[in-house]
Every structure is written in structure tokens, then in C-alpha cells.
C-alpha positions in Angstrom: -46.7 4.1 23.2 -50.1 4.1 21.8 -51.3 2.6 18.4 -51.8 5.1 16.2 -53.5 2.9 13.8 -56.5 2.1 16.0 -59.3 4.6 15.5 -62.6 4.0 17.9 -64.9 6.0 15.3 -64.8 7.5 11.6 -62.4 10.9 11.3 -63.0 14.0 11.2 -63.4 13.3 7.5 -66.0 10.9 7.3 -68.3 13.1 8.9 -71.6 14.1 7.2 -71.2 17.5 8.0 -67.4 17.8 6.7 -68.4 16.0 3.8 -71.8 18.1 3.1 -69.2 21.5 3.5 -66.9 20.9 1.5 -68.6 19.0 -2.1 -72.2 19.7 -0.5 -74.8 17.2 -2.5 -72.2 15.7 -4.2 -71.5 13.1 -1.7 -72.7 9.3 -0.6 -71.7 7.0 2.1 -71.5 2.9 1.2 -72.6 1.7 4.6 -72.7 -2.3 5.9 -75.3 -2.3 8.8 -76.1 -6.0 10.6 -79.3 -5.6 13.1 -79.0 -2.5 14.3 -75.3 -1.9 14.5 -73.2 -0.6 11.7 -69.8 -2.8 10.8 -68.4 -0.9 8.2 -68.6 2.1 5.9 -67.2 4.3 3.3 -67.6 7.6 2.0 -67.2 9.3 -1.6 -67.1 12.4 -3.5 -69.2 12.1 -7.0 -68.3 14.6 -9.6 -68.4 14.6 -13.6 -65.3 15.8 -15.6 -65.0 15.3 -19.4 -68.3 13.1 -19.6 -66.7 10.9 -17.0 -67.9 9.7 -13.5 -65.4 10.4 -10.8 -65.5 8.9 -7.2 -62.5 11.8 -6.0 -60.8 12.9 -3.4 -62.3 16.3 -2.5 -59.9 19.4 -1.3 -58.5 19.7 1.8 -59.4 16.3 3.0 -56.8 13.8 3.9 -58.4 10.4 3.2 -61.3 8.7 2.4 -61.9 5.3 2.2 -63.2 2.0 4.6 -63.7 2.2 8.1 -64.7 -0.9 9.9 -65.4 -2.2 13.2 -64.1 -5.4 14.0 -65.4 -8.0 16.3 -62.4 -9.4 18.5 -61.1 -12.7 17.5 -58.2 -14.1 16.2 -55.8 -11.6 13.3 -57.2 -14.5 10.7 -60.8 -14.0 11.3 -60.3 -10.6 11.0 -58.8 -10.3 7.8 -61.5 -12.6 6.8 -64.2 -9.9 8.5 -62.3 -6.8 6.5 -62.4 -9.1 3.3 -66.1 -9.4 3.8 -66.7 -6.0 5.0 -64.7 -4.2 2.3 -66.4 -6.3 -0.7 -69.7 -5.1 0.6 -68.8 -1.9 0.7 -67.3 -1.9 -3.1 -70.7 -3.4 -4.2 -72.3 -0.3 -3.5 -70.1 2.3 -5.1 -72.4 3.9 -7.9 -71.2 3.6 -11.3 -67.9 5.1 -11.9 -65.3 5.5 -14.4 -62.3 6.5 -12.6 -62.2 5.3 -8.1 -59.0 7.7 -6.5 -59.5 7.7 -3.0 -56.5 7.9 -0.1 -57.2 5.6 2.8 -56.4 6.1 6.6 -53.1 5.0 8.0 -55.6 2.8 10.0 -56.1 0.8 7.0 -53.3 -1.8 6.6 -54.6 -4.3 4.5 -56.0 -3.6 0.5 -55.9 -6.7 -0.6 -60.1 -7.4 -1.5 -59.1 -4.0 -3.3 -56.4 -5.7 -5.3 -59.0 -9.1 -5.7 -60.9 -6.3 -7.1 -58.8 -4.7 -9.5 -57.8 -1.7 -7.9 -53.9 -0.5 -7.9 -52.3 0.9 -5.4 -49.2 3.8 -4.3 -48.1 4.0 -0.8 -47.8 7.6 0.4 -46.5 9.2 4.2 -47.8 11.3 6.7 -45.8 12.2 9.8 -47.6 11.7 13.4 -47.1 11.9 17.1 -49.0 9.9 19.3 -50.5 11.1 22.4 -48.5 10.0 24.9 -45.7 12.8 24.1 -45.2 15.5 26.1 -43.5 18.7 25.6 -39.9 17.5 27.0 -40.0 14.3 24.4 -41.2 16.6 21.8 -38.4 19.1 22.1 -36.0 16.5 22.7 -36.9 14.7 19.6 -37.2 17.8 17.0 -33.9 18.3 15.4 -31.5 21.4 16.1 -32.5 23.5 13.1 -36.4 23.2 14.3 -35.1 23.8 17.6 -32.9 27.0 16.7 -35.9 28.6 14.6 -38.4 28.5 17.5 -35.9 29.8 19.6 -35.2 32.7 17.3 -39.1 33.0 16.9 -39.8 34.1 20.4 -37.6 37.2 20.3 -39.7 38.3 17.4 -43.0 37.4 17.3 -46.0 35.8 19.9 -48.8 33.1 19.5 -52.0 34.0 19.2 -55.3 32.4 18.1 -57.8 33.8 16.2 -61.1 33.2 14.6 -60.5 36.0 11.7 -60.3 33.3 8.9 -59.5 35.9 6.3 -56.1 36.4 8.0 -55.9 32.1 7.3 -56.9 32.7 3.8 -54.9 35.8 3.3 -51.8 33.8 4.1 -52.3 30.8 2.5 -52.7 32.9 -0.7 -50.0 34.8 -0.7 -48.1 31.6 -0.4 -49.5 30.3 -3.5 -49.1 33.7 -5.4 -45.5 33.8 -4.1 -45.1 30.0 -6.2 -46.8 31.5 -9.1 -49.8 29.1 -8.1 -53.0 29.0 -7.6 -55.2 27.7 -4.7 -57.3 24.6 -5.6 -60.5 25.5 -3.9 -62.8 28.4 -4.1 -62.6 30.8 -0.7 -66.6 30.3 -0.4 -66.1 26.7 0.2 -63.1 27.2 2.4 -65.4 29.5 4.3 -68.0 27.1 4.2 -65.6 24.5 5.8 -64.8 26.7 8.4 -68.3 27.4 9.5 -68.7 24.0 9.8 -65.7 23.2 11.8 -66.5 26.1 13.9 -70.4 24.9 14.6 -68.7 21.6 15.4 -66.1 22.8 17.7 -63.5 21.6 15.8 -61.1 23.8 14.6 -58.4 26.5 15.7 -56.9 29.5 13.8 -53.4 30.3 15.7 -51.1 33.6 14.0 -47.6 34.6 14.7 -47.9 38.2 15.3 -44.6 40.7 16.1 -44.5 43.5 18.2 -46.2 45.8 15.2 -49.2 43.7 14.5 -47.6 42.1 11.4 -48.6 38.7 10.6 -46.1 36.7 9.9 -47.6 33.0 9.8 -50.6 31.0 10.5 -51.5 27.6 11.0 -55.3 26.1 10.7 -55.9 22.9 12.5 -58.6 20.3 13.0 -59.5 17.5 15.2 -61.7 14.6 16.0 -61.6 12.6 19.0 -58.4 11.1 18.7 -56.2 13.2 16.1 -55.7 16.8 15.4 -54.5 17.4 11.7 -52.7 20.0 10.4 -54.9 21.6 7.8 -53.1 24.1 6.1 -50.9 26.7 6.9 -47.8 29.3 5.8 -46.0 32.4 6.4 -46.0 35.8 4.6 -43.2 35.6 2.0 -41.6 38.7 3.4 -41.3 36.9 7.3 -40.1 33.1 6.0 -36.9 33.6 7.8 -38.1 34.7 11.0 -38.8 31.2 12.3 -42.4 32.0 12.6 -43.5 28.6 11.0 -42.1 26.4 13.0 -42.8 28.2 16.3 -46.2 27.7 15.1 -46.1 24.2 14.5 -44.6 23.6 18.0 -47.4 25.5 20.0 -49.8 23.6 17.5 -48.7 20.0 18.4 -48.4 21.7 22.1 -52.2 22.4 22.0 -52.7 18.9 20.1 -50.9 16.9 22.8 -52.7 19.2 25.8 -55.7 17.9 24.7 -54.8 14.6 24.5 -54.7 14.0 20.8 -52.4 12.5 18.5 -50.7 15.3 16.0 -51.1 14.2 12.2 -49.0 16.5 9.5 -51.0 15.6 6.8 -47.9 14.5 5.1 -46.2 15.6 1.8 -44.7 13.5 -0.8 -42.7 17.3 -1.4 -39.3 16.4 -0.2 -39.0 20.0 1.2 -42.0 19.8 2.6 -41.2 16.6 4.0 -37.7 17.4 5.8 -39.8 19.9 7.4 -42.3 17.6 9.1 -39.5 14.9 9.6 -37.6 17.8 11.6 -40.2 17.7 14.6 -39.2 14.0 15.6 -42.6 12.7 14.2 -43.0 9.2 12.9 -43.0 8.1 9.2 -46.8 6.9 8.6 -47.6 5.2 5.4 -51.1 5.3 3.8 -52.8 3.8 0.7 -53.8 5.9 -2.7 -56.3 3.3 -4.4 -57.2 3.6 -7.8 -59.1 2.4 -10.3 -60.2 3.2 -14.1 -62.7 1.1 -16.1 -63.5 0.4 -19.1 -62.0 2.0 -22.4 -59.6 3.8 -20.0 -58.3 1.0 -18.2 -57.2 -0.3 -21.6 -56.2 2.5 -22.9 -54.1 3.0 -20.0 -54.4 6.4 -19.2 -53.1 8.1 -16.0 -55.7 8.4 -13.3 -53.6 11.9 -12.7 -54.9 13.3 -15.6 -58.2 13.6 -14.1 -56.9 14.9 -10.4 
């Protein structure tokens, strides 16, 4: 099975353009460049909130954080490399009050973070590699998964779509259903998707029943080795048709057709999380690094105050 944790070039997320969509000017990138090759880098999110100077995670982005290239060698000289690389990279943060960034499952070692201060929580994601196919991946889901999709296709077909007010639709009605509220503005989601959709990185799939009712719909993206599930929900009045996970199966389908790993995005919701768990994927952990100078370190006040 491939190593998920190897990743040839910066996510989908460290992209300029993703970045420049979705907290447009209010980004920078902490780059470490030796002749004419670049060895590590790491992107951020500036913002201002109560007089204070946040380095954020922005919405609808899964991590952040280092990416490095590594010369081949021995593991020790290696560590010593990401040591290096990472302390450059923290020397040219800007000026900050409160650092909250989630790293890629990539990155396995924070230690130069911890050397630096920084404080740590280790979080999940669920992936598939790959190397699955669609025998493995319906041998590995569990029976309820199974039993939904099964019921799905007597009620309602796939279909794709690049209508992203249907996504948007849905994914409010979710929210409104919870008494929420959605934690991004639909100009910027729309902004996001024009981006992804110049970039040909994105896909819109609907469950749709024999009267052109919408029950669910799933928004995905991809780089060149993962596809991530974005965001995604059913109309309140079709939970129980199965429509959901039908959709997630034909998603990682598509995912694993082209060759790409299948990342959930994780939850630390525990209902959210028997859900992923229930497609066979495996339990990723990933890094949420913080950090809170000055007065508010000693004051110890809760970096979550400011999310």
C-alpha cells in the first residue's frame, strides 16, 4: 500500500490561487530557497481581531503549515534538514499575537515547533490510499454504509453538476436545520469555486430522484495526489433515504478512478466521525499548532476564543 504521508508537491491548499480565493490579500508564504531550488515553505492567513494579529486558519481549508523537500539520506539527517528548514521558516512569520494553523498528515515531526514554544493537539482525518479499488472499498465499508447505498439506488441517481447554488443551497439548509450558521460568506464560497473551476479542480455530484428532488450533494477537490471531501449534506427532509452515503461511495469511486488518494477531511464530531470510520478508511492523525505571545500567553487565555 502506498504512503499516504509522502506528498511530491504543496496541496491543493498551499496554492497561490486557493489561497488568493479564499482570504484574497490577506495571505503570505515563508519560503526557504537555496540557489535556485526551493527546500521548504509555509503559508499563512493574516487577519486582525480585537487589536490582535492573527496567523489563522482560513474557512474551508484543511491545513496549513510546512512543506519541505528533503534531500535523501539517512532518517537522522533528515530530521536534522526539517529542524533547519522549519526554523527558517518560523523566522519569517510577521509579527503575530496568536499562530493556529493545522499541519498535513505529511508532517510527523513538530518538535523545532515545541523548541519554539508552540503547543500542540493531535486531531484525525480518515483516508484511502490509491491503491483501492472498488471490490476492497465495498468490502471494507461496514454493513450499515453498505445497506444505505443499496437502498439509495432504488430512489435516487448520481449526477454532477456545476450549478453551485444547488451546493450552497444544501449545505445551508443543513446549517439552518442545526439552528447554525455557515462560517463563510457565499461570495467567497463562489469565489473558491471559480477558482477551483479555472483550475480544473473541483466536482459538484447531486443525488437526484425520479422527480428532480435534490436530496444530497457532495463538493470535492483535488491535487495531484489527494482528492478531499470539501463539504457536503442532504436536504433535511431526504436524511433517511441513504442519499449521503451513496454519494460518498461514487465520490471515493471517482477519487480512486483517477488515481488519487480519498481524504474525509476528518471530524473530531463523534457522529460525524462513525460516519467516515464506516467506509473502511484509515484513522490519520494531524497536528493543530498554536501559539499566543505576550500578555496572552501569561494570561493564559484559550487560543479558541479567537477561532
Amino acid at each position: 500500500m502506498k504512503n499516504m504521508n509522502l506528498f511530491k508537491d504543496p496541496c491543493i491548499f498551499h496554492q497561490e490561487w486557493w489561497l488568493e480565493a479564499i482570504s484574497p490579500g490577506q495571505w503570505g508564504v515563508c519560503k526557504v530557497i537555496k540557489g535556485k531550488e526551493q527546500f521548504a515553505s509555509m503559508p499563512y492567513i493574516i487577519s486582525k481581531k480585537y487589536g490582535l494579529t492573527l496567523l489563522n486558519m482560513p474557512p474551508l481549508t484543511q491545513h496549513l503549515g510546512p512543506w519541505t523537500k528533503l534531500n535523501n539520506g539517512k532518517y537522522s539527517t533528515k530530521l536534522s534538514q526539517e529542524k533547519e528548514l522549519f526554523n527558517e521558516l518560523l523566522n519569517q512569520l510577521p509579527n503575530y499575537d496568536i499562530f493556529r494553523q493545522r499541519f498535513s498528515p505529511s508532517i510527523t515531526n513538530w518538535l523545532p515547533f515545541y523548541w519554539n514554544n508552540f503547543k500542540q493537539t493531535t486531531k484525525y482525518t480518515y483516508r484511502l490510499t490509491s491503491d483501492f479499488n472498488e471490490s476492497m472499498l465495498w468490502k471494507g465499508m461496514q454493513g450499515n454504509i453498505r445497506r444505505e447505498i443499496k437502498k439509495a439506488r432504488n430512489i435516487v441517481s448520481i449526477e454532477s453538476t456545476d450549478d453551485v447554488d444547488i451546493m450552497w443551497n444544501i449545505w445551508e439548509s443543513n446549517f439552518k436545520s442545526k439552528n447554525k450558521k455557515i462560517k463563510i460568506e457565499k461570495n467567497v464560497f463562489n469565489r473558491l469555486n471559480d477558482a477551483c473551476t479555472k483550475q480544473k479542480a473541483r466536482k459538484i455530484f447531486i443525488a437526484v430522484d425520479e422527480q428532480k428532488h435534490i436530496h444530497a450533494a457532495v463538493y470535492l477537490v483535488w491535487d495531484k495526489e489527494t482528492a478531499y471531501y470539501l463539504i457536503g449534506g442532504a436536504e433535511p427532509m431526504f436524511r433517511t433515504s441513504g442519499a449521503v452515503s451513496f454519494l460518498m461511495y461514487e465520490s471515493i469511486k471517482f477519487a480512486l478512478d483517477k488515481g488519487l488518494n480519498f481524504d474525509f477531511e476528518g471530524s473530531m464530531i463523534e457522529s460525524v466521525e462513525r460516519f467516515f470510520r464506516g467506509f473502511g478508511a484509515i484513522q490519520t492523525p494531524y497536528f493543530e499548532v498554536t501559539k499566543m505571545n505576550g500578555l496572552l500567553n501569561k494570561l493564559n487565555i484559550s487560543d479558541r476564543f479567537f477561532q
